[in-house]
N, C-alpha and C positions, 0 to 999 in steps of 0.2 A: 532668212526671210527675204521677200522682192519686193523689190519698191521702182515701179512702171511710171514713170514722167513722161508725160506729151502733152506738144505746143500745137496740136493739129497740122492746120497743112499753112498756118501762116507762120510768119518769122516772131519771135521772143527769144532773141540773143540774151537777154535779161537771165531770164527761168532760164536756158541753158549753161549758162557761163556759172549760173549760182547753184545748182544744184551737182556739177563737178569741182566745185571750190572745196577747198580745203574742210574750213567751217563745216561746211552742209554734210559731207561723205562722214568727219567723223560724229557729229553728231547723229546721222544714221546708222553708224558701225553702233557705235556707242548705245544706240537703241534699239541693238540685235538685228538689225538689216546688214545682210551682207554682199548681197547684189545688186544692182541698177542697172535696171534697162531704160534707156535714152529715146525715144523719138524726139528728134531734132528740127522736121520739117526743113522749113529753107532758111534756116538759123545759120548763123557766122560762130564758128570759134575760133578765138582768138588762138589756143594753143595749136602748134600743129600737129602735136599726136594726138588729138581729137577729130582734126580736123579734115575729116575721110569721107565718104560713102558711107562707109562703115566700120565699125573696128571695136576692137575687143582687149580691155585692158586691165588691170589692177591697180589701185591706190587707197591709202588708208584703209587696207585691209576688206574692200568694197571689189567684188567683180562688176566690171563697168562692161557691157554693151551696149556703143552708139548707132544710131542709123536713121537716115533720112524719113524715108517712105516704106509702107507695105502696104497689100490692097485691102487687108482688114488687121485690126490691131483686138479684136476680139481675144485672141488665145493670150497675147500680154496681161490684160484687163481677167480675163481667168487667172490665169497664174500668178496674179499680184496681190499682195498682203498690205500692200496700201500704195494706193493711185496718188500723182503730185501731177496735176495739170490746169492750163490756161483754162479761163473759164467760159468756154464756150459751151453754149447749151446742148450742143447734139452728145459733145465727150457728157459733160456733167449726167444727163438724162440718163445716159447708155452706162457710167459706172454706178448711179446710184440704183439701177434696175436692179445689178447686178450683187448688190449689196456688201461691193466694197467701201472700207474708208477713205475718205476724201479728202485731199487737201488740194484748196485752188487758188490760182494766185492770178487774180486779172489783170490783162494785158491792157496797161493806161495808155498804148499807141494807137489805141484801137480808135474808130469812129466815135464818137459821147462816150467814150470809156463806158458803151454799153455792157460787160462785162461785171463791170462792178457791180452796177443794180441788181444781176440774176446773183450774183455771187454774193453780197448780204441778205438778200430776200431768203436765201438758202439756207445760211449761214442759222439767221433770226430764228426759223423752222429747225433747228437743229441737225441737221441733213448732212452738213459739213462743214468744214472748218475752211472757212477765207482767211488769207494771208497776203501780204506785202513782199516785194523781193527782199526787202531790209527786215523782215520780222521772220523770215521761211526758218532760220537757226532756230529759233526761242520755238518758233511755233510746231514743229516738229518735235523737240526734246518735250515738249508740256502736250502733246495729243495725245489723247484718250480716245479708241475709236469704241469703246463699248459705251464712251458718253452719248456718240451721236445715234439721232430717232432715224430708226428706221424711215426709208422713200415709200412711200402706198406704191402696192402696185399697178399698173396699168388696167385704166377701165375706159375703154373704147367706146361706151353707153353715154359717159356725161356730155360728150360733144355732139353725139346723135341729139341728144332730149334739149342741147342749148339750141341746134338748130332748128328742132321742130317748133320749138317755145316762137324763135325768132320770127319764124315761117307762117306763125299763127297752128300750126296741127293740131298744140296741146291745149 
């Protein structure tokens, strides 16, 4: 099985550093994930056989490919059996469309740690599972993705009829 991590296009050296740790990789072999695919954005890794453009490696029995950038990460997000990313609303939106399992972990460097907010609001809704960099082990070994409620699908009408409402129309 695949398991797709991305930090977007900002830095969370955090989520990268902890998702090729030791802990995390076997606790995902362990969970019958045997591949990772990495977007990294403009993240620092400390190791230097990570720390590439891109590259292509094995540990704890995990095919690892890392990589920066690509101009759509679409076919990742297909091909994944469960999505581990920052919580930014445009990723979160775009994998819960797609009705993979979530796991997200917000980025506390961010401005108000606005992150958080979308990432329990979610959470509460049953949509996905939010996590801490210090809880990502436990929280991955204990996920259940047939626990989480399906995302409604997109209705392009409610924001017409809020702005008619607002406009006086209706």
């Amino acid at each position: 099985m695949l398991v797709f991590v991305t930090v977007g296009s900002t830095r969370f050296d955090a989520l990268v550093e902890a998702v090729i740790s030791d802990p995390v990789l076997g606790t995902l072999r362990d969970s019958g994930y045997s591949r990772l695919i990495l977007q990294r954005g403009n993240s620092d890794i400390k190791s230097e056989e990570f720390n590439k453009e891109s590259c292509a490696i094995q540990r704890h029995g995990v095919d690892i490919k890392i990589w920066r950038f690509k101009p759509s990460i679409q076919d990742e997000c297909d091909q994944a059996d469960l999505v581990i990313s920052h919580a930014g609303s445009g990723t979160i939106l775009d994998v819960l469309r797609l009705g993979k399992p979530l796991i997200v972990v917000p980025n506390p460097t961010l401005l108000d740690n606005h992150q958080e907010e979308l990432a329990s609001a979610l959470q509460i809704l049953g949509h996905l599972k939010a996590t801490s960099i210090q809880d990502l082990v436990s929280t991955i070994a204990s996920f259940e993705p047939r626990n989480l409620v399906p995302f409604p699908p997109f209705d392009g009408t409610r924001f017409s009829k809020l702005v008619d409402e607002e406009m006086g129309f209706v």
